[in-house]
VEXDO-130235 format. One line per field, with one value per residue: residue number from 1; residue in three letters; chain; x negated, y negated, z of N, C-alpha, C in turn. Coordinates in steps of 0.2 Angstrom, whole numbers, plus 5000, padded with zeros to 4 digits. Example, Ala and Ser with C-alpha at 12.3 -4.5 7.8 and 13.67 -1.06 7.14 Angstrom:
<recs>
nr c(1_2)
rest c(ALA_SER)
kette c(A_A)
nX c(4934_4936)
nY c(5028_5011)
nZ c(5039_5035)
caX c(4938_4932)
caY c(5022_5005)
caZ c(5039_5036)
cX c(4934_4936)
cY c(5016_5000)
cZ c(5039_5039)
</recs>
This chain:
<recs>
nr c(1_2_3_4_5_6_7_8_9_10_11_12_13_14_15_16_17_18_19_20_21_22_23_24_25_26_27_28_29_30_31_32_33_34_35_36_37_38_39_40_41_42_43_44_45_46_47_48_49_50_51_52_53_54_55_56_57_58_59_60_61_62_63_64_65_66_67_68_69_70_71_72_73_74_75_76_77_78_79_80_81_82_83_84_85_86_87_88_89_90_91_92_93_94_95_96_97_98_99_100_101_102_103_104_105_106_107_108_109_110_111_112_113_114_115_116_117_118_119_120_121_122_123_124_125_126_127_128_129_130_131_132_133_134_135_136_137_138_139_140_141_142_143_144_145_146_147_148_149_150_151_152_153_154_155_156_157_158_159_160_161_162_163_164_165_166_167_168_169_170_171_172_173_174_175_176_177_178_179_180_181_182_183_184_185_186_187_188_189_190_191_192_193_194_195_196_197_198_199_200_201_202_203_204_205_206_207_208_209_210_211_212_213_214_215_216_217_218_219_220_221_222_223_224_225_226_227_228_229_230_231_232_233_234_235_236_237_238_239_240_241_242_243_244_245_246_247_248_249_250_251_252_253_254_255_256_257_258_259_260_261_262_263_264_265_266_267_268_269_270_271_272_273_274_275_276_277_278_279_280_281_282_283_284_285_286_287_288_289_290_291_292_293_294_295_296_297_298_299_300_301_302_303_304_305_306_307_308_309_310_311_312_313_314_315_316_317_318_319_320_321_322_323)
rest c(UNK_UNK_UNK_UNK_UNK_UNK_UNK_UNK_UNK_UNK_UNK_UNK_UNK_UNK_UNK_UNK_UNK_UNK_UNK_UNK_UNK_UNK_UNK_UNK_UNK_UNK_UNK_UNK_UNK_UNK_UNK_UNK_UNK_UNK_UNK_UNK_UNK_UNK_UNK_UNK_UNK_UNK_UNK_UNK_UNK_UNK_UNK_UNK_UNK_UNK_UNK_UNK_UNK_UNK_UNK_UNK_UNK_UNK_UNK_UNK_UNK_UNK_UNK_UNK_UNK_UNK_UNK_UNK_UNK_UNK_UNK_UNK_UNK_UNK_UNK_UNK_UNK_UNK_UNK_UNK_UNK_UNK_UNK_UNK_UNK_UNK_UNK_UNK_UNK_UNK_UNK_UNK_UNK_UNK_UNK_UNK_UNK_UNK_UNK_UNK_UNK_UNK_UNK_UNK_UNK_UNK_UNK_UNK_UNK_UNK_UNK_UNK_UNK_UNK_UNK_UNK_UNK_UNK_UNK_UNK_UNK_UNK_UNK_UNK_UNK_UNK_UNK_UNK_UNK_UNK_UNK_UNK_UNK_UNK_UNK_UNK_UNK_UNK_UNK_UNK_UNK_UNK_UNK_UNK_UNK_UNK_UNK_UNK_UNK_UNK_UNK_UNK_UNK_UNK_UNK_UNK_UNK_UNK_UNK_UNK_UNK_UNK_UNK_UNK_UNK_UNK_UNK_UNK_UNK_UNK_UNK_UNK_UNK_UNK_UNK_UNK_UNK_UNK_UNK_UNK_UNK_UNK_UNK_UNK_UNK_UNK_UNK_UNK_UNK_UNK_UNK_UNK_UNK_UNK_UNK_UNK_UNK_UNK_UNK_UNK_UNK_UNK_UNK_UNK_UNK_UNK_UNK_UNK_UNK_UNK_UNK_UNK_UNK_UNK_UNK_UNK_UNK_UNK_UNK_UNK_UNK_UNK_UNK_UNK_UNK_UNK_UNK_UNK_UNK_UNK_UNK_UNK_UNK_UNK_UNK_UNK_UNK_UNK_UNK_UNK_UNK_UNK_UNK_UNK_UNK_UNK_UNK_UNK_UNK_UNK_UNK_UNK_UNK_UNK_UNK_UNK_UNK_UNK_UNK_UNK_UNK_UNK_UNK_UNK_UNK_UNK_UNK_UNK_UNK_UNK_UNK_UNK_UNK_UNK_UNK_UNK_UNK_UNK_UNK_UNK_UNK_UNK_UNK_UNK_UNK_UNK_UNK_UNK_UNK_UNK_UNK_UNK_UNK_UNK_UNK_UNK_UNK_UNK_UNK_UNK_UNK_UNK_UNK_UNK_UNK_UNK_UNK_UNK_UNK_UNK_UNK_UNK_UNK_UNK_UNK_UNK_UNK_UNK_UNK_UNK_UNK_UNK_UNK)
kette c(A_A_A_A_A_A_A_A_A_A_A_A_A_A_A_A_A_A_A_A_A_A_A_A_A_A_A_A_A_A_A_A_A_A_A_A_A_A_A_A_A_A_A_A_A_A_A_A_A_A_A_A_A_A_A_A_A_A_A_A_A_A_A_A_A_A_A_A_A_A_A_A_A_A_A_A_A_A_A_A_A_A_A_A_A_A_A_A_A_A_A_A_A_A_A_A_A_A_A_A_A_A_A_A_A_A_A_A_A_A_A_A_A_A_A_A_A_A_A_A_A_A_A_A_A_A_A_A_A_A_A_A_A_A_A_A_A_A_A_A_A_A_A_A_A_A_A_A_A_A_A_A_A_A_A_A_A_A_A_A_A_A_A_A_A_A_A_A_A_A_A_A_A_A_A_A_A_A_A_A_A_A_A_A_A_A_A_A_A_A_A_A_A_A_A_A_A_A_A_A_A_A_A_A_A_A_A_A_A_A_A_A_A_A_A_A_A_A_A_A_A_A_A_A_A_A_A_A_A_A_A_A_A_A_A_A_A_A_A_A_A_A_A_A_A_A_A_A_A_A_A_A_A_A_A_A_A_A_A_A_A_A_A_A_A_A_A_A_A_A_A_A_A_A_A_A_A_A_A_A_A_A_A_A_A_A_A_A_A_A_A_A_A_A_A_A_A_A_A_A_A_A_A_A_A_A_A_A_A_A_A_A_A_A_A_A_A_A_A_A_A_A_A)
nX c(5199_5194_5189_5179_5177_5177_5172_5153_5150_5150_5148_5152_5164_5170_5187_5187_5175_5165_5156_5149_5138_5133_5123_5119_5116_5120_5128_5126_5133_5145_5150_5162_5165_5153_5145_5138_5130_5129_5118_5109_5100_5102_5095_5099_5107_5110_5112_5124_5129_5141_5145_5134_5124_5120_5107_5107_5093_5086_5080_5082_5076_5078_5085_5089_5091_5103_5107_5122_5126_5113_5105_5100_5089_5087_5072_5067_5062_5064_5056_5058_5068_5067_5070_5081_5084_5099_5106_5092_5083_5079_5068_5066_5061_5046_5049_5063_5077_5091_5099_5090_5082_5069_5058_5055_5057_5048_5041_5045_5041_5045_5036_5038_5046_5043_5050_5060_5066_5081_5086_5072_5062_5059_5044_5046_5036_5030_5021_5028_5020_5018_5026_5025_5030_5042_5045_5059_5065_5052_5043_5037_5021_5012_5005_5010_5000_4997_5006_5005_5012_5019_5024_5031_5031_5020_5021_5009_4996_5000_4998_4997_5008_5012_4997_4991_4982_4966_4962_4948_4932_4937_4931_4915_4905_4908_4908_4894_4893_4888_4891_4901_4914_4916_4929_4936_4942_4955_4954_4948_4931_4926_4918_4916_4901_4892_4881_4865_4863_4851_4849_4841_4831_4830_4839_4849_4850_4853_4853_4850_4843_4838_4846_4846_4857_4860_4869_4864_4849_4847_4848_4854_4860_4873_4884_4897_4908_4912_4927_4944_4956_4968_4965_4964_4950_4938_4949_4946_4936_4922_4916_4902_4893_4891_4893_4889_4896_4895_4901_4893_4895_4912_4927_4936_4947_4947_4954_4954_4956_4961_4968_4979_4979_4979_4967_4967_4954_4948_4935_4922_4912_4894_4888_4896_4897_4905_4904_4908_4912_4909_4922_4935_4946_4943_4950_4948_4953_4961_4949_4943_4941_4927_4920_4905_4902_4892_4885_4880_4873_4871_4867_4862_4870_4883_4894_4903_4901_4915_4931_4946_4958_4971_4982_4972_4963_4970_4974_4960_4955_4965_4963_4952_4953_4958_4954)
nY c(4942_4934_4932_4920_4912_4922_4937_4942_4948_4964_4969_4976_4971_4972_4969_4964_4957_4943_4935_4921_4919_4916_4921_4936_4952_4964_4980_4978_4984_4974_4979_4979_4965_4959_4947_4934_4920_4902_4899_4912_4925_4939_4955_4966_4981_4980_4986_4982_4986_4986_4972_4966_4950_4935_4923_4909_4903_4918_4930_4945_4958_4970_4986_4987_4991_4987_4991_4995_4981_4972_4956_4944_4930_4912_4910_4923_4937_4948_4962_4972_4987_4992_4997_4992_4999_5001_4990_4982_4971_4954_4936_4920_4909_4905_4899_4895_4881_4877_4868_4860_4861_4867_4859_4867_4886_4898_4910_4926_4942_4957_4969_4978_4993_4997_5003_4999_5005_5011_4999_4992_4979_4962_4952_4932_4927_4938_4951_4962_4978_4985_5000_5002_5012_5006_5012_5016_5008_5002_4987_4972_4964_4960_4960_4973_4985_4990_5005_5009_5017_5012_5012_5010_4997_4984_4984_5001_5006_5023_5033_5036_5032_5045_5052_5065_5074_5081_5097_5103_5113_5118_5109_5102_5115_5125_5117_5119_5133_5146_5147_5138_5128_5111_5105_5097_5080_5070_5057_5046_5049_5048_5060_5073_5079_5093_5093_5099_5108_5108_5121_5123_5126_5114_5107_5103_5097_5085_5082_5071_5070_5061_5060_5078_5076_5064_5053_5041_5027_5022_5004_4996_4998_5003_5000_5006_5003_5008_5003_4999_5012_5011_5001_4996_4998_4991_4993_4988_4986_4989_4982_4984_4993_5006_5020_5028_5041_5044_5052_5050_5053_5059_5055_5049_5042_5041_5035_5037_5028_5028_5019_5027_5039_5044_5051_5058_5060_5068_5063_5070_5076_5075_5085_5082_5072_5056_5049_5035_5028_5015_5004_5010_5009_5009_5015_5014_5018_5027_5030_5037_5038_5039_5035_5035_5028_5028_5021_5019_5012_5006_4994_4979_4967_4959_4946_4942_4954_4961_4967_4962_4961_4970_4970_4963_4973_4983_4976_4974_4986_4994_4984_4988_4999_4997_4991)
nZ c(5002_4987_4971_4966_4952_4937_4935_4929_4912_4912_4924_4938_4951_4967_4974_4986_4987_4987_4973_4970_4962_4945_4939_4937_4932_4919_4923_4936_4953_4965_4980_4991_5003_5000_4999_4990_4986_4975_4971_4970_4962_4952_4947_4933_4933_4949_4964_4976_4992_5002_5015_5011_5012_5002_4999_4992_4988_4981_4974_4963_4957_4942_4945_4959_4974_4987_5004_5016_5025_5027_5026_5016_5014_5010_5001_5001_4989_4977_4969_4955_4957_4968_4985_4999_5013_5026_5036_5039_5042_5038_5038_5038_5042_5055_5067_5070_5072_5080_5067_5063_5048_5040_5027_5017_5015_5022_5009_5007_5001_4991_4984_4967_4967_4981_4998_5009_5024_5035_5049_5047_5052_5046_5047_5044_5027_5022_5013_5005_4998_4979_4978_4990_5007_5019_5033_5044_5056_5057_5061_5052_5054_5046_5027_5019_5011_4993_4990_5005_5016_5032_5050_5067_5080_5084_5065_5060_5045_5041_5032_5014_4998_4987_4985_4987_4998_4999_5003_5011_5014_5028_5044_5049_5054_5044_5029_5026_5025_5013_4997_5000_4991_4986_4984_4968_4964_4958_4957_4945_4940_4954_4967_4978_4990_4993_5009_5012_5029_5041_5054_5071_5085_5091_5085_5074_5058_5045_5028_5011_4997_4982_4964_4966_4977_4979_4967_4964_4965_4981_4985_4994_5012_5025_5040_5046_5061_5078_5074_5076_5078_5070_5064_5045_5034_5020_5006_4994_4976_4967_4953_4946_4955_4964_4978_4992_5003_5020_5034_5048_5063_5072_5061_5048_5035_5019_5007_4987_4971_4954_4951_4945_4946_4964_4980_4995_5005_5022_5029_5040_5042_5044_5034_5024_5009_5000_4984_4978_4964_4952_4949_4953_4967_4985_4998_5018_5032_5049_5058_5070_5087_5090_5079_5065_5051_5036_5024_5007_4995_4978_4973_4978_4990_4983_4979_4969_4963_4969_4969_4976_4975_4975_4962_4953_4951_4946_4932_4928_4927_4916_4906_4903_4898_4887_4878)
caX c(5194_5197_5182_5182_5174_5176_5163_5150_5153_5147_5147_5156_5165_5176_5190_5185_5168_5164_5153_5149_5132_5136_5116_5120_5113_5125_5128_5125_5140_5145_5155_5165_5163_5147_5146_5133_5130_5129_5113_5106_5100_5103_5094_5102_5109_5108_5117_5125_5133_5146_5144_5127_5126_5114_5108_5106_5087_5084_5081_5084_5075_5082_5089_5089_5099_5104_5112_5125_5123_5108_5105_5092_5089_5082_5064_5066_5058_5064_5055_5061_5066_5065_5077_5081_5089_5105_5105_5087_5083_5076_5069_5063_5058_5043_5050_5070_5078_5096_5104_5085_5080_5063_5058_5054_5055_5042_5044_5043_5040_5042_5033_5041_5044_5045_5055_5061_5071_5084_5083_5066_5062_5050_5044_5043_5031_5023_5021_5026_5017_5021_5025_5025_5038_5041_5048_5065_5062_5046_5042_5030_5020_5010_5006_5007_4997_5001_5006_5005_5016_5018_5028_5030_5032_5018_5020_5003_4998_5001_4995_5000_5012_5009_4990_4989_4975_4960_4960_4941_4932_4934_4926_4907_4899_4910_4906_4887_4893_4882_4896_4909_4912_4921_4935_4938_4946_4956_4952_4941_4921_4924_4916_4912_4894_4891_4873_4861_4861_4846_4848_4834_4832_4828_4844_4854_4848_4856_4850_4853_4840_4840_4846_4850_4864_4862_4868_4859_4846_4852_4847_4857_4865_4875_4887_4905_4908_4919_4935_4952_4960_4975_4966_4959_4942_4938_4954_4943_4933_4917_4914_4894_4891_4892_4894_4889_4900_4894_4904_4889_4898_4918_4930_4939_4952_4947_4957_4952_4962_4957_4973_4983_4977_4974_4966_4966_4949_4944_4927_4922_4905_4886_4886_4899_4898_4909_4904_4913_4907_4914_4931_4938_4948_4944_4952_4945_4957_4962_4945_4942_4936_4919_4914_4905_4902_4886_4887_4875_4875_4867_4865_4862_4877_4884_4900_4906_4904_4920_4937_4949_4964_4975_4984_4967_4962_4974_4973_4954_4958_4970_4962_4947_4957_4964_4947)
caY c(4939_4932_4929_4911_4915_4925_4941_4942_4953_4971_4967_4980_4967_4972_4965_4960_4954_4935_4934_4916_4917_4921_4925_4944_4957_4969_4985_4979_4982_4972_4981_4975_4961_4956_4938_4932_4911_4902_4900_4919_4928_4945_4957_4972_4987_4981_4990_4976_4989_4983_4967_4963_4943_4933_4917_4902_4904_4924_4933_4953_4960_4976_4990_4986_4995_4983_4994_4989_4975_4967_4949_4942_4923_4907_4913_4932_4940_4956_4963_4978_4996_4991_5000_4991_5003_4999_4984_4983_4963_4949_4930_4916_4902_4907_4894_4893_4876_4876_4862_4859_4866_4866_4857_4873_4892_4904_4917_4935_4945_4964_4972_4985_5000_5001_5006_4998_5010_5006_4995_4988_4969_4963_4943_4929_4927_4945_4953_4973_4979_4990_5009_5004_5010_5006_5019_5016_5005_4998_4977_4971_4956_4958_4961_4980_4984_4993_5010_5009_5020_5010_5014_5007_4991_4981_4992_5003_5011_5032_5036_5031_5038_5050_5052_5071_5076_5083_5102_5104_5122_5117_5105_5105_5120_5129_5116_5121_5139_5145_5146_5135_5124_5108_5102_5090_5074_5068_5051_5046_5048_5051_5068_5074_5080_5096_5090_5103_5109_5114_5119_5126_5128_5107_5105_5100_5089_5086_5076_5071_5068_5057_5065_5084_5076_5055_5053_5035_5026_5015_4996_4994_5004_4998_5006_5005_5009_5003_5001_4999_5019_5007_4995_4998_4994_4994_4989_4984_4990_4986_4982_4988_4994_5015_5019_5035_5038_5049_5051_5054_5056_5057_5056_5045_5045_5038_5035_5033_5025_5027_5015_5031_5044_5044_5056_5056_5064_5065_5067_5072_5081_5073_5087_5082_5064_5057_5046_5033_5024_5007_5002_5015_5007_5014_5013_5018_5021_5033_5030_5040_5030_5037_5036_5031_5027_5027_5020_5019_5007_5006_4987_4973_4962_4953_4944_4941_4962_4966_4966_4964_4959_4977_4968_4962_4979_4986_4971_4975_4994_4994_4980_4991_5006_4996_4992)
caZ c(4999_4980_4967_4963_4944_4934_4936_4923_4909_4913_4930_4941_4958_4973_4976_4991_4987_4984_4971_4968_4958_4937_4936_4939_4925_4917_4927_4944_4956_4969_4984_4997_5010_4999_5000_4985_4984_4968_4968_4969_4956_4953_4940_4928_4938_4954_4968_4983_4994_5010_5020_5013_5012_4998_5000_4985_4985_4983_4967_4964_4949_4938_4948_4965_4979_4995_5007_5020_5031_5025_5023_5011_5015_5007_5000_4998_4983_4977_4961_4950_4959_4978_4988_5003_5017_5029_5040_5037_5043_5036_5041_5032_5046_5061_5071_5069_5077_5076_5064_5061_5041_5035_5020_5013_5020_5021_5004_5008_4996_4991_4976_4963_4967_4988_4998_5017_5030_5038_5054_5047_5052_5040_5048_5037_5025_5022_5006_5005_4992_4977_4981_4998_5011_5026_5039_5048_5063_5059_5062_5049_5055_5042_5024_5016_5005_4989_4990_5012_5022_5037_5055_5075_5080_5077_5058_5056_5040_5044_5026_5006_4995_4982_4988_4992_5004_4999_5008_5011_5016_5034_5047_5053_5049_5037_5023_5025_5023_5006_4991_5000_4987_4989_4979_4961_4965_4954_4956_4938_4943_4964_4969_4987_4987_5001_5011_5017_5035_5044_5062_5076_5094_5092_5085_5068_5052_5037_5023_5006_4990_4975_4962_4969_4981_4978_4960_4961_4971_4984_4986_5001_5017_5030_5045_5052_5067_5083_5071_5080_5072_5067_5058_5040_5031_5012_5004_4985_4969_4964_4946_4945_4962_4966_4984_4995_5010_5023_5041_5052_5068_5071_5056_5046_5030_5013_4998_4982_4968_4948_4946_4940_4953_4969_4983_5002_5009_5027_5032_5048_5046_5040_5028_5016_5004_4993_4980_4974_4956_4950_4947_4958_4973_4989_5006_5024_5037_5053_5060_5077_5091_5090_5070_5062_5043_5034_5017_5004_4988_4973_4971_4984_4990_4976_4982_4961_4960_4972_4967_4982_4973_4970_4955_4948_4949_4940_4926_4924_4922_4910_4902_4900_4897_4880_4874)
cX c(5195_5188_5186_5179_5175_5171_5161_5151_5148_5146_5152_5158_5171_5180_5192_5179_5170_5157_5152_5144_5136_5127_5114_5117_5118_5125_5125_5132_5139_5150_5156_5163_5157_5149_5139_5133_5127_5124_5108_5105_5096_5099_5099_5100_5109_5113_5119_5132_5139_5142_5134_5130_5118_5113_5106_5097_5083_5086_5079_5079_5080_5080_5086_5091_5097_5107_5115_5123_5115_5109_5098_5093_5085_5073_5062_5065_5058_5062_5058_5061_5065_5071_5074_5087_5095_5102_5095_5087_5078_5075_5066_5058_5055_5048_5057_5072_5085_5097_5096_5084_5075_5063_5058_5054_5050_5044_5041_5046_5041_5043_5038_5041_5046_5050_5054_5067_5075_5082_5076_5069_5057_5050_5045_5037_5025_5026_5022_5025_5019_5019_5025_5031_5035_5047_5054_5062_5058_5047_5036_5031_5017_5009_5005_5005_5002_5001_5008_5011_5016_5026_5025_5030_5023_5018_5011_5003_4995_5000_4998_5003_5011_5001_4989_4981_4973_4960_4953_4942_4931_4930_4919_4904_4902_4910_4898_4887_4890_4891_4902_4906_4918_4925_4936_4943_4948_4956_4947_4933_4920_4923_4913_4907_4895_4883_4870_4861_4856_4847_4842_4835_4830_4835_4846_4851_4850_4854_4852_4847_4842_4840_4848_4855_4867_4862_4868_4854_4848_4848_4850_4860_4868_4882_4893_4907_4914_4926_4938_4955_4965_4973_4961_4955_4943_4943_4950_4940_4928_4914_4907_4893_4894_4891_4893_4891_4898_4897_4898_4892_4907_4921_4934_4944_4951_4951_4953_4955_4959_4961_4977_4983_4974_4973_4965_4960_4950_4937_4925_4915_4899_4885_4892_4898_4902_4908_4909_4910_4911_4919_4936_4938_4948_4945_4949_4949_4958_4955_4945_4938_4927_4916_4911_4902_4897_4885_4880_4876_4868_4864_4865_4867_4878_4891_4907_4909_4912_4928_4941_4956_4968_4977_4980_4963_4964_4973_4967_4953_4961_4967_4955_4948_4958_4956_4940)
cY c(4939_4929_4926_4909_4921_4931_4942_4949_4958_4971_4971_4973_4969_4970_4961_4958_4947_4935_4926_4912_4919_4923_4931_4947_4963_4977_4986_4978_4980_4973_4979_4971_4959_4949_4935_4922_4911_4902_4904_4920_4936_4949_4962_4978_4986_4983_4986_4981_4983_4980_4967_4953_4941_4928_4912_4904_4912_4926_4939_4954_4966_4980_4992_4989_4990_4987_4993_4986_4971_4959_4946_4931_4919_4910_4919_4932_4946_4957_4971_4985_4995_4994_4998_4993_4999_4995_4983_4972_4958_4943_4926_4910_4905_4906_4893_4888_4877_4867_4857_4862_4864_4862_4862_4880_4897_4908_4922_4940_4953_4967_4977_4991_5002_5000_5002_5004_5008_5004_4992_4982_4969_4952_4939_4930_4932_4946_4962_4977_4985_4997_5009_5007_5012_5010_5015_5015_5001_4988_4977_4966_4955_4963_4969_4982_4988_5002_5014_5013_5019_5013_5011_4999_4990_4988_4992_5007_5019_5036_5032_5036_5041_5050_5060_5071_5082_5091_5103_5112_5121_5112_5107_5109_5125_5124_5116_5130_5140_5149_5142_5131_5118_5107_5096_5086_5073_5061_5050_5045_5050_5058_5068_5078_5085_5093_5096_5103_5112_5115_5126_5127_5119_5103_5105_5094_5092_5081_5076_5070_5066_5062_5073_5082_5068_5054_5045_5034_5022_5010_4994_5000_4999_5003_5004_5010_5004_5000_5002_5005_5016_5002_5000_4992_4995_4990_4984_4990_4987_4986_4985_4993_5003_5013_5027_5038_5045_5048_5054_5056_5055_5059_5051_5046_5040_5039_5033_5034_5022_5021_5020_5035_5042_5052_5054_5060_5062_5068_5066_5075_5076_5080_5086_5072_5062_5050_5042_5028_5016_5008_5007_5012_5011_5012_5017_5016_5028_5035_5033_5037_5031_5036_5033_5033_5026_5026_5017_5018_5005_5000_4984_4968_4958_4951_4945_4950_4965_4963_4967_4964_4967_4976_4967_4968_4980_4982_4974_4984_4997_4990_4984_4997_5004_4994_4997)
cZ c(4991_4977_4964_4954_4942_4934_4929_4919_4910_4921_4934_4949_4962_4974_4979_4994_4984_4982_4968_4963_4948_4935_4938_4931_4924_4919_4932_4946_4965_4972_4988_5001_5008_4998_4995_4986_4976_4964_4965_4963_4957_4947_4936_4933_4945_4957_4976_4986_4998_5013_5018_5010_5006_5000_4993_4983_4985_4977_4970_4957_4948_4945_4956_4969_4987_4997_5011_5027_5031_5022_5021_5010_5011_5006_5000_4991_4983_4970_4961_4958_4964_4980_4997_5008_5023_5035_5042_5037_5043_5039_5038_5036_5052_5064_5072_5074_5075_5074_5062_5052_5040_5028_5014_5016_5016_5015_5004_5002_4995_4985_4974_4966_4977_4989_5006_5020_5032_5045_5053_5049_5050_5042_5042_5034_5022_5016_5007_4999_4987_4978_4986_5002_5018_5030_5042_5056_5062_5059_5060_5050_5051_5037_5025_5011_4999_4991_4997_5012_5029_5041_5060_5072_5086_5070_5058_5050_5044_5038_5018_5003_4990_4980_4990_4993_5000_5003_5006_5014_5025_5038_5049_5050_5044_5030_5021_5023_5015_5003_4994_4997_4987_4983_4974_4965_4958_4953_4950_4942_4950_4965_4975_4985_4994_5001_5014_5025_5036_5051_5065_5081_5096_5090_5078_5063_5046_5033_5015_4999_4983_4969_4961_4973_4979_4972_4957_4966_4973_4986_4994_5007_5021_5035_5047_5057_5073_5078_5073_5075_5070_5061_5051_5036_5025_5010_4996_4985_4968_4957_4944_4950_4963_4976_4986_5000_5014_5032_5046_5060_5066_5066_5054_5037_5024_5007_4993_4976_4961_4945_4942_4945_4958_4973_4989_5004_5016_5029_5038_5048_5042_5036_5022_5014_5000_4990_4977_4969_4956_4947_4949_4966_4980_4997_5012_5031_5043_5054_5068_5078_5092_5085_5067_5055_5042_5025_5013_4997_4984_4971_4977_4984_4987_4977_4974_4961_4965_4970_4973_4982_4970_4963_4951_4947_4944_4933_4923_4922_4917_4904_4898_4898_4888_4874_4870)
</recs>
């Protein structure tokens, strides 16, 4: 195998790699049996191990790592920092005909920063979002969020990364015990709130008051319950809007995400709450099939107040960060 161009300058090439694109970035190297088209575009440092193949319409950004035997097809989108593991396989058309081509193929996308396993299959069309990574094996049929740590076939999310967990003083009745006291979040403004226990020979009640537990008054409540433990709720930020989250029965697993920090709690008992304020992103996941959720918000449903978009998160937090 003979390069039919000259390789770009700074440009490390195999001798028996065919690089046939010159829009490669200075200190990427391209190892054996890689096969590039002319079209491709590659960014600065990337790493094209053995027998990976590129196709004409598929950009790399800066320092990428393909590992061997991957092939990245019409309509791939790789942004900065992604590392995609050893024959780890890609597709670009639902439907495939042979000797049929689309007018256009699906573009699959995967954000800064994550990470795919080897033998992933990632369908057309999905997005895998930044800092996410996908486990070794998994088949994503749909998108991941940012940050997601999915696995199995269909891929479910199994947690987020660099999120540690919350240790609480124990489930049920050890967060009623008098001095246990719960733990700082490092998320900006989110704090778990302990609730009074009263129990009797009639049973168990726990409650909360405005002011000594609810550090607003609420306009709204409202309850999730019956959600499939695989699927997740939440997934946005409310610009004005405060929130009071209380797991009356069951248990379930909250992140919440200042756009710098995040924290993983799970709440399992009606004596613990954890408040989340505005412009702090909060997820709810790993729902048990009995739970349910009791939430309680400071303002009445304003469709304008929620931010669903992670990226426009991120934007309107920095943005207010620089102001």
């Amino acid at each position: 195998m003979t390069q039919t161009n000259p390789a770009p300058e700074g440009v490390q090439v195999h001798p028996m790699a065919l690089l046939e694109t010159p829009h490669v970035g200075a200190g990427s190297r391209v190892w054996a049996f890689c096969h590039v088209l002319p079209g491709a575009r590659i960014g600065r440092d990337a790493n094209l191990c053995d027998h990976v193949f590129i196709e004409n319409d598929v950009v790399l950004g800066d320092r990428v790592t393909v590992k061997c035997g991957v092939q990245l097809w019409d309509g791939v989108r790789i942004e900065d920092d992604v590392f995609i593991g050893p024959n780890v396989t890609f597709s670009n058309d639902p439907f495939p005909r042979s000797k049929q081509r689309p007018e256009r193929f699906v573009e699959t996308r995967v954000r800064a920063g994550a990470s795919i396993g080897s033998g992933a299959t990632i369908r057309p069309g999905v997005t895998i979002g930044a800092g996410a990574l996908v486990s070794d094996g998994a088949v994503v049929t749909r998108d991941v969020p940012p940050n997601a740590i999915v696995a199995g076939n269909p891929a479910y999310i199994t947690g987020y990364a660099n999120t540690p967990e919350v240790t609480l003083p124990g489930p049920g009745l050890a967060v009623s015990q008098a001095g246990a006291a719960v733990p700082e979040l490092q998320a900006r403004g989110a704090r778990l709130h302990r609730l009074p226990k009263i129990v009797d020979l009639r049973g168990a009640l726990s409650f909360g008051e405005i002011g000594a537990h609810l550090p607003f008054t609420p306009e709204r409540f409202f309850m999730v319950y019956d959600v499939p433990s695989r699927e997740v709720r939440g997934e946005h930020a409310h610009r004005a809007c405060h929130q009071f989250l209380v797991c009356v029965k069951g248990s379930l697993g909250i992140v919440v995400d200042d756009g710098e920090r995040r924290d993983q709690v799970t709440l399992d008992s009606p004596q613990l709450g954890l408040h989340i304020p505005p412009m702090v992103w909060g997820i709810q996941y790993q729902f048990s099939p009995d739970a349910v959720l009791l939430v309680l918000a400071s303002d009445r449903y304003e469709a304008g107040d929620y931010i669903r978009n992670y990226d426009e998160f991120l934007a309107e937090v920095r943005g207010g960060a620089k102001a």
